[in-house]
BAZA-747071 format. One record per atom (N, C-alpha, C): residue number from 1; residue in one letter; chain; atom name; x, y, z. Coordinates in steps of 0.2 Angstrom, whole numbers, plus 2048, in hexadecimal, padded with zeros to 3 digits. Atoms other than C-alpha are relative to their C-alpha. Example, Ala and Ser with C-alpha at 12.3 -4.5 7.8 and 13.67 -1.06 7.14 Angstrom:
# residues 2
+-----+-----+-------+------+-----+-----+-----+
|   n | res | chain | atom |  c1 |  c2 |  c3 |
+-----+-----+-------+------+-----+-----+-----+
|   1 |   A |     A |    N | 804 | 7FA | 800 |
|   1 |   A |     A |   CA | 83E | 7EA | 827 |
|   1 |   A |     A |    C | 804 | 806 | 800 |
|   2 |   S |     A |    N | 7FC | 7FA | 7FF |
|   2 |   S |     A |   CA | 844 | 7FB | 824 |
|   2 |   S |     A |    C | 7FC | 805 | 803 |
+-----+-----+-------+------+-----+-----+-----+
# end
This chain:
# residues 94
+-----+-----+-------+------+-----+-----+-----+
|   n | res | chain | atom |  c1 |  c2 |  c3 |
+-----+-----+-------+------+-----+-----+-----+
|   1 |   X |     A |    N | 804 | 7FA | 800 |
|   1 |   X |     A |   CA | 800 | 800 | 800 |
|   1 |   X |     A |    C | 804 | 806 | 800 |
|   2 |   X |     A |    N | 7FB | 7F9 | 800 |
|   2 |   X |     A |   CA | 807 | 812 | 7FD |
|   2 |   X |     A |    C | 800 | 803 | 805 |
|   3 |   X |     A |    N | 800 | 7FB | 7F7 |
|   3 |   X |     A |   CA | 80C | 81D | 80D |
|   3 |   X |     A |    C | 7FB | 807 | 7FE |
|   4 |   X |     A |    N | 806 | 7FA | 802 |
|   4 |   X |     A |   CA | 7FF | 82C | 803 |
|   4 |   X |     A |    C | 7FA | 7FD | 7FD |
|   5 |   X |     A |    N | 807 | 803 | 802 |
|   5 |   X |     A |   CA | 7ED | 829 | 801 |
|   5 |   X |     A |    C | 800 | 804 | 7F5 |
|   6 |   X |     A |    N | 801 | 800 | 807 |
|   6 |   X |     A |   CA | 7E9 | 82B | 7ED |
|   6 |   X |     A |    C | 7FB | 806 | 7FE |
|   7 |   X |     A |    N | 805 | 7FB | 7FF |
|   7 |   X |     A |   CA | 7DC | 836 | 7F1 |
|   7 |   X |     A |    C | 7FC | 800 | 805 |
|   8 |   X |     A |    N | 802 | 7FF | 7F8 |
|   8 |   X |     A |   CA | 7D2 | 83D | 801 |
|   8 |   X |     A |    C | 7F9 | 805 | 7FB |
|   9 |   X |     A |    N | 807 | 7FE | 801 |
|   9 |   X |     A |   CA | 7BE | 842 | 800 |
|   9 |   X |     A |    C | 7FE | 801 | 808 |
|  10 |   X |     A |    N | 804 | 7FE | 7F8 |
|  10 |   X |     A |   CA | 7B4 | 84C | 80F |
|  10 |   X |     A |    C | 803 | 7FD | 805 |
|  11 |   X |     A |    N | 7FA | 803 | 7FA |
|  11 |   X |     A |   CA | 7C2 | 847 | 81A |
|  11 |   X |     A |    C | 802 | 7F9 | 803 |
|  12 |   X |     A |    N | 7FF | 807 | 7FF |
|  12 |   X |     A |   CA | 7C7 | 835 | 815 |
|  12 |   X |     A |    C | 804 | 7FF | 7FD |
|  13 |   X |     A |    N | 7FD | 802 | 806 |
|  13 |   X |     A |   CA | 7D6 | 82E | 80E |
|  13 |   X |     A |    C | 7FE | 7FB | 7FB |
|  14 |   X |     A |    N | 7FF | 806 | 804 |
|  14 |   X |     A |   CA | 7D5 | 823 | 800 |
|  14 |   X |     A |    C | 806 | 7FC | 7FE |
|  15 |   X |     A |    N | 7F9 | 803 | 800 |
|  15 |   X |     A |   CA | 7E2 | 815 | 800 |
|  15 |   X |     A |    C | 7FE | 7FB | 7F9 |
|  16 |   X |     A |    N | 800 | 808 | 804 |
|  16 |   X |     A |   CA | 7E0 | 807 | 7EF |
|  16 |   X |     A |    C | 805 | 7FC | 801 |
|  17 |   X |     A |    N | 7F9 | 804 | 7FD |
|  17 |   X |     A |   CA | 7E5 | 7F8 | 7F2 |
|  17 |   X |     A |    C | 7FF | 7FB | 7FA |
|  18 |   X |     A |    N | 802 | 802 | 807 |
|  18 |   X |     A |   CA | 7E6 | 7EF | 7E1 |
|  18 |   X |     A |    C | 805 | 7F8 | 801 |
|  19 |   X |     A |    N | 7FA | 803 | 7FF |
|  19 |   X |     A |   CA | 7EF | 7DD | 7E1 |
|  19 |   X |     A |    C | 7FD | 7FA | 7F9 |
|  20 |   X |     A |    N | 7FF | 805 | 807 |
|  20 |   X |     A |   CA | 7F0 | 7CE | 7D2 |
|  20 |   X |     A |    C | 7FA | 7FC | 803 |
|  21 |   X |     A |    N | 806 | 802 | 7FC |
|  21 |   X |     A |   CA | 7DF | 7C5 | 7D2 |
|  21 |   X |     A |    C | 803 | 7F7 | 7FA |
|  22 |   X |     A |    N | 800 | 807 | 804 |
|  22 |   X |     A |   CA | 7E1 | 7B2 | 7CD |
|  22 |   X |     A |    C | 7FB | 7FC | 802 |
|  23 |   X |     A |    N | 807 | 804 | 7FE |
|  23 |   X |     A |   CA | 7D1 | 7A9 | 7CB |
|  23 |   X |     A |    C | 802 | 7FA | 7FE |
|  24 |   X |     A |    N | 7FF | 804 | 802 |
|  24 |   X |     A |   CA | 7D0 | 799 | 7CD |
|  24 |   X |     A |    C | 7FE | 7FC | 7F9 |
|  25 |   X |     A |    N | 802 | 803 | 805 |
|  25 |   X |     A |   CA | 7D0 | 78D | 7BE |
|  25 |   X |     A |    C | 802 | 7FB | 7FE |
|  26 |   X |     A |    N | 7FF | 808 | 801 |
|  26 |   X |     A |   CA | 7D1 | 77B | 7B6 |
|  26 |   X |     A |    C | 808 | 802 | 7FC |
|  27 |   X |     A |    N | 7F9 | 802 | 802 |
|  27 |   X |     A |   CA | 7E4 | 776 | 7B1 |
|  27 |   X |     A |    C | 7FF | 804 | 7F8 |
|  28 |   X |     A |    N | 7FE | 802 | 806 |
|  28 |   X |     A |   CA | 7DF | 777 | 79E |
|  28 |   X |     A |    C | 7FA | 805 | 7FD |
|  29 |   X |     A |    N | 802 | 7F9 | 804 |
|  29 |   X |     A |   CA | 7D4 | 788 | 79C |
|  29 |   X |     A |    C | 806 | 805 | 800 |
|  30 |   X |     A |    N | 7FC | 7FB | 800 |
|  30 |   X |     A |   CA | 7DD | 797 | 795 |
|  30 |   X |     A |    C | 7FF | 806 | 807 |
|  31 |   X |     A |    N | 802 | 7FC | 7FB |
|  31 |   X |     A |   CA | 7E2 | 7A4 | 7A1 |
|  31 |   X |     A |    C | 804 | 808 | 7FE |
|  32 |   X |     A |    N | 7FC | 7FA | 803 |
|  32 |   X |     A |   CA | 7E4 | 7B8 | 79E |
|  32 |   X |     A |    C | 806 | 803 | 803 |
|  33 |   X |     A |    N | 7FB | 7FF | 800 |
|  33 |   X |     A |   CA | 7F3 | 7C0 | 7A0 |
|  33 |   X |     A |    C | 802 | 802 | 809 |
|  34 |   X |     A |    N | 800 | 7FE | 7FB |
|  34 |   X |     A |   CA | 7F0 | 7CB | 7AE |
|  34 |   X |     A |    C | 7F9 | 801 | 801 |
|  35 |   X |     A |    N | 805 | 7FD | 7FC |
|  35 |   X |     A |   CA | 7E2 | 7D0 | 7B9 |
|  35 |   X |     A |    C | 801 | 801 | 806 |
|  36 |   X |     A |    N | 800 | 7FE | 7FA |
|  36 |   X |     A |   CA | 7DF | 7D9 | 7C8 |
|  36 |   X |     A |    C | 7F9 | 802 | 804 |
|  37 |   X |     A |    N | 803 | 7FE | 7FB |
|  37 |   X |     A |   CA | 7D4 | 7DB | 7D8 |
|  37 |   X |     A |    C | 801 | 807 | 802 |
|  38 |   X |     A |    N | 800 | 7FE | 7FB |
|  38 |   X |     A |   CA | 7D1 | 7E8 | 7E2 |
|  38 |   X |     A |    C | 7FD | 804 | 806 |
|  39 |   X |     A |    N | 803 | 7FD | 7F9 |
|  39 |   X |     A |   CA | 7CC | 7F0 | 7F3 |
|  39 |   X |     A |    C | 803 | 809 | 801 |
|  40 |   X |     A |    N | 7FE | 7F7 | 802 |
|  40 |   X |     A |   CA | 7CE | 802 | 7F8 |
|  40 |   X |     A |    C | 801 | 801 | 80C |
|  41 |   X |     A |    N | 7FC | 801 | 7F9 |
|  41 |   X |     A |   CA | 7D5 | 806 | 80E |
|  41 |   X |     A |    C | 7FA | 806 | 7FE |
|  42 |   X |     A |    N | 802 | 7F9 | 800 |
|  42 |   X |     A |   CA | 7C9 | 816 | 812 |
|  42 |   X |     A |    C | 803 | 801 | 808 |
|  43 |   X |     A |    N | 7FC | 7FF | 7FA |
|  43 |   X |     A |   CA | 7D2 | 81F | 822 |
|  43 |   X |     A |    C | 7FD | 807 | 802 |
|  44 |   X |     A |    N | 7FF | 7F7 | 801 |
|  44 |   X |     A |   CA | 7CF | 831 | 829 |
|  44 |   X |     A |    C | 803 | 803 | 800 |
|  45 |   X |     A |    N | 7F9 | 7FA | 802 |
|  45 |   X |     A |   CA | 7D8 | 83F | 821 |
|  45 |   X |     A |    C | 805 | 801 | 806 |
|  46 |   X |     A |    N | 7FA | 7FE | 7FC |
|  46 |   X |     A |   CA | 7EA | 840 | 829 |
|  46 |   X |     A |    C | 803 | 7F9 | 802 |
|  47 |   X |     A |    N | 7FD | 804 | 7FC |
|  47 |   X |     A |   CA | 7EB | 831 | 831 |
|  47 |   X |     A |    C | 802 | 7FB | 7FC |
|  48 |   X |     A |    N | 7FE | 807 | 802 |
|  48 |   X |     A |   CA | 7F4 | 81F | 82E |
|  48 |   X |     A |    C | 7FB | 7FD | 7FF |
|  49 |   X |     A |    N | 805 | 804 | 800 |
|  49 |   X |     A |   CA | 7EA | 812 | 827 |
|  49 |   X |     A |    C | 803 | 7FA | 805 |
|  50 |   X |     A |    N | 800 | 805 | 7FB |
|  50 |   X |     A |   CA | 7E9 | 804 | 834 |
|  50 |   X |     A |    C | 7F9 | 7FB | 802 |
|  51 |   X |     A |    N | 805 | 801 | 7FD |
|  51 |   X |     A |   CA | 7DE | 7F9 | 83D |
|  51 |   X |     A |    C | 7FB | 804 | 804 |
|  52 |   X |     A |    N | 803 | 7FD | 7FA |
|  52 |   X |     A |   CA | 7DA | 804 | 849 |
|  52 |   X |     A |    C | 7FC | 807 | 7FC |
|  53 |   X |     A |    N | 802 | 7F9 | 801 |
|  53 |   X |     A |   CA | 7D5 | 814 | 83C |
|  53 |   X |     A |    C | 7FF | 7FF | 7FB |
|  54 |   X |     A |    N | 801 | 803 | 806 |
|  54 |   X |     A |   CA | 7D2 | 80B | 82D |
|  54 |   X |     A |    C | 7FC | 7FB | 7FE |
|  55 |   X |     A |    N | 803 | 807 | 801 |
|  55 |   X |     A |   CA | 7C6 | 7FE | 824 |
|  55 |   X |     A |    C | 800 | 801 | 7FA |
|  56 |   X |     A |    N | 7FF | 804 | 808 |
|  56 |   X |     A |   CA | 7C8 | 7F5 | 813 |
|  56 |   X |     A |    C | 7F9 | 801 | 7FE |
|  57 |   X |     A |    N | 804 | 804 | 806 |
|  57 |   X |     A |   CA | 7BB | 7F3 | 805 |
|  57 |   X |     A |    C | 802 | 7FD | 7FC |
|  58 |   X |     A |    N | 7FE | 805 | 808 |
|  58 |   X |     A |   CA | 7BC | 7E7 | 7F7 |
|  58 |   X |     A |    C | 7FB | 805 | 7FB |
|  59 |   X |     A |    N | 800 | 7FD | 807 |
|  59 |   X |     A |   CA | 7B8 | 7EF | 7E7 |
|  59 |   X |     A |    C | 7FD | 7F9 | 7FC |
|  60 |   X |     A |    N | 802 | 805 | 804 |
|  60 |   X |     A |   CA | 7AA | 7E3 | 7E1 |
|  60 |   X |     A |    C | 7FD | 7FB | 7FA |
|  61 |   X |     A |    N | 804 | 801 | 808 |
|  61 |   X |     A |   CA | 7A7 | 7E6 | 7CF |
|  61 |   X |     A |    C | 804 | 7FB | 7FC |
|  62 |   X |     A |    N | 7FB | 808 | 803 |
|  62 |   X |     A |   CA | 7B4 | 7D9 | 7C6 |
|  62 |   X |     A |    C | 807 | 801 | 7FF |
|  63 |   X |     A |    N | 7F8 | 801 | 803 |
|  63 |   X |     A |   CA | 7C6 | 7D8 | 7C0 |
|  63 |   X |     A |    C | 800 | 805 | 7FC |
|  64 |   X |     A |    N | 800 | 7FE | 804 |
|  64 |   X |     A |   CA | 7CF | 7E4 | 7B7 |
|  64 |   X |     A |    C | 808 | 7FD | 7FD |
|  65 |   X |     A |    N | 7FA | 803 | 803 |
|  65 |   X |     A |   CA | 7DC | 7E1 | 7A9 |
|  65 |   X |     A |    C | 806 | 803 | 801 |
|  66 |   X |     A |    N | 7FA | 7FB | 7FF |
|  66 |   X |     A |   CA | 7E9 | 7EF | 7AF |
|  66 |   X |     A |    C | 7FF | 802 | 808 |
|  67 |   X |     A |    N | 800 | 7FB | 7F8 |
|  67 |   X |     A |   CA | 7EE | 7F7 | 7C0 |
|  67 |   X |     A |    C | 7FD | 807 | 801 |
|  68 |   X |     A |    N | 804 | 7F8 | 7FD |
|  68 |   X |     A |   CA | 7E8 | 809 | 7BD |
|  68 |   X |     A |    C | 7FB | 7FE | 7FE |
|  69 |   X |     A |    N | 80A | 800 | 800 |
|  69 |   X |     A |   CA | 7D5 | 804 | 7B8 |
|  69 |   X |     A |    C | 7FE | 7FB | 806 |
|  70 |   X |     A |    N | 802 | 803 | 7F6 |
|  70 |   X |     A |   CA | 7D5 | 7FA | 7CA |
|  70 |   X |     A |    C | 802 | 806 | 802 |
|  71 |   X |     A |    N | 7FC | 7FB | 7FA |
|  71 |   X |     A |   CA | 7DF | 809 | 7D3 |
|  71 |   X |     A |    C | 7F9 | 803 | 7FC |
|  72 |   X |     A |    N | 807 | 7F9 | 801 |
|  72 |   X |     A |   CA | 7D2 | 816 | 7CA |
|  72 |   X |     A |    C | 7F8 | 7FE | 803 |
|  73 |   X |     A |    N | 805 | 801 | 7FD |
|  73 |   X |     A |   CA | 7C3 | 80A | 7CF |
|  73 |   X |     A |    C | 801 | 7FD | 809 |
|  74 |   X |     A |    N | 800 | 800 | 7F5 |
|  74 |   X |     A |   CA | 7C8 | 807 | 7E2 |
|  74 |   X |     A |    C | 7FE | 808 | 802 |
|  75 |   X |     A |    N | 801 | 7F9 | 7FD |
|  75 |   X |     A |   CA | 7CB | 81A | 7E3 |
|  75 |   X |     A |    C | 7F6 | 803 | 7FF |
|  76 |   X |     A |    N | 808 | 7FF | 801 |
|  76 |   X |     A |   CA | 7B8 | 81C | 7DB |
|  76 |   X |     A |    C | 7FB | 7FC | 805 |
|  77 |   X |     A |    N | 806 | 806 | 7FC |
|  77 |   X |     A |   CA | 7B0 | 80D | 7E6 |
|  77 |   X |     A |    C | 801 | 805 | 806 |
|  78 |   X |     A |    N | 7FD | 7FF | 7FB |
|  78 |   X |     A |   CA | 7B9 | 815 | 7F4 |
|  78 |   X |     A |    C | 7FC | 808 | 800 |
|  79 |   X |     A |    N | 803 | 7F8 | 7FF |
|  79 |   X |     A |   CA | 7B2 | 829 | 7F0 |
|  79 |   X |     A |    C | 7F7 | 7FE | 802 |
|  80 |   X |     A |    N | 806 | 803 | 802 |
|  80 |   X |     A |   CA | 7A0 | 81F | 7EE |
|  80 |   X |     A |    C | 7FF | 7FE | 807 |
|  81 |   X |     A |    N | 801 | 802 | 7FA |
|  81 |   X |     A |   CA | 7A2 | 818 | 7FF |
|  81 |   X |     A |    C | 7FE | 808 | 803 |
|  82 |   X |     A |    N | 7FE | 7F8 | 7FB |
|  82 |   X |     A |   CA | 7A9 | 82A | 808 |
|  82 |   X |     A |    C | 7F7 | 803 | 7FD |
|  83 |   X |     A |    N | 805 | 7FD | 803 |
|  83 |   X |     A |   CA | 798 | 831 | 7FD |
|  83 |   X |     A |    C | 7F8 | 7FB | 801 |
|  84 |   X |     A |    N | 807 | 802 | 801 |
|  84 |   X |     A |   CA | 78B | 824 | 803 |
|  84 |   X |     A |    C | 7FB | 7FC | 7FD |
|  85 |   X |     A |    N | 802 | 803 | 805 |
|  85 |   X |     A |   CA | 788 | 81D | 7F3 |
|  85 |   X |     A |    C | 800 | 7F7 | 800 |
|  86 |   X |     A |    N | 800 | 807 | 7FD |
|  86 |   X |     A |   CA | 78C | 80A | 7FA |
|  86 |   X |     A |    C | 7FB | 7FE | 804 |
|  87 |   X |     A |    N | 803 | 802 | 7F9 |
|  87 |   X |     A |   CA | 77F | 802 | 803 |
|  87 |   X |     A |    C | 805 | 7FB | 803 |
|  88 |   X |     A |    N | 7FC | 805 | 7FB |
|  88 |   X |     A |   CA | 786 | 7F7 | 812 |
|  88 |   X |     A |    C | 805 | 801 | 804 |
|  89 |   X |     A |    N | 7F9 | 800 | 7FE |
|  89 |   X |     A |   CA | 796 | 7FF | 812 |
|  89 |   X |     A |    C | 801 | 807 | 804 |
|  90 |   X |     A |    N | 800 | 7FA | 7FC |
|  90 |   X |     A |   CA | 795 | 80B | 81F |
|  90 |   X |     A |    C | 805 | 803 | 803 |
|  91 |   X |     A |    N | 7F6 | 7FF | 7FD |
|  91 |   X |     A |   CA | 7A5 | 815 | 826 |
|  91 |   X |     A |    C | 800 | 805 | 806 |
|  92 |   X |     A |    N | 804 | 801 | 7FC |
|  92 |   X |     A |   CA | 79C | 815 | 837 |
|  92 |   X |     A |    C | 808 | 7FE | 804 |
|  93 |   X |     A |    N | 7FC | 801 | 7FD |
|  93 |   X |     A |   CA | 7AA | 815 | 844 |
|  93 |   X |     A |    C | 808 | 802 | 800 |
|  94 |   X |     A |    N | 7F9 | 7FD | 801 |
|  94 |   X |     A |   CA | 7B9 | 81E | 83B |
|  94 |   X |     A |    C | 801 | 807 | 801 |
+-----+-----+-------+------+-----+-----+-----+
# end
């Protein structure tokens, strides 16, 4: 993860956390090159991310074939969150 949030909304950091998604598959289907998962760290502004001042989302919409259209979709899941626009995903205790 990078020691600066990527971008910060109504006094949240956004961290992406982007990492290699390998699905599972039978020995003898093809497999594409690269793909990538990701989740997004939301924190409040200034502080370290951590357990204590920090919580993860996952980023549930699918795979992407490059790292900046994961990093650009965590930071938007992640602004979506901070904006209310997620049900369920409340940021209720940070």
């Amino acid at each position: 993860m990078d020691n600066y949030p990527a971008a910060s909304s109504k006094g949240f950091d956004i961290y992406p956390l982007v990492y290699k998604f390998d699905a599972p598959r039978a020995w003898h289907e093809p497999r594409p090159d690269r793909t990538y998962s990701a989740s997004v760290v939301i924190c409040r502004e200034g502080e370290q991310p951590g357990a204590d001042n920090g919580r993860v989302f996952h980023v549930p919409e699918a795979q992407w074939s490059d790292l900046g259209a994961a990093k650009r979709a965590a930071i938007e899941h992640g602004a979506h969150i901070i904006d209310g626009l997620v049900p369920g995903e409340p940021l209720a205790g940070l």
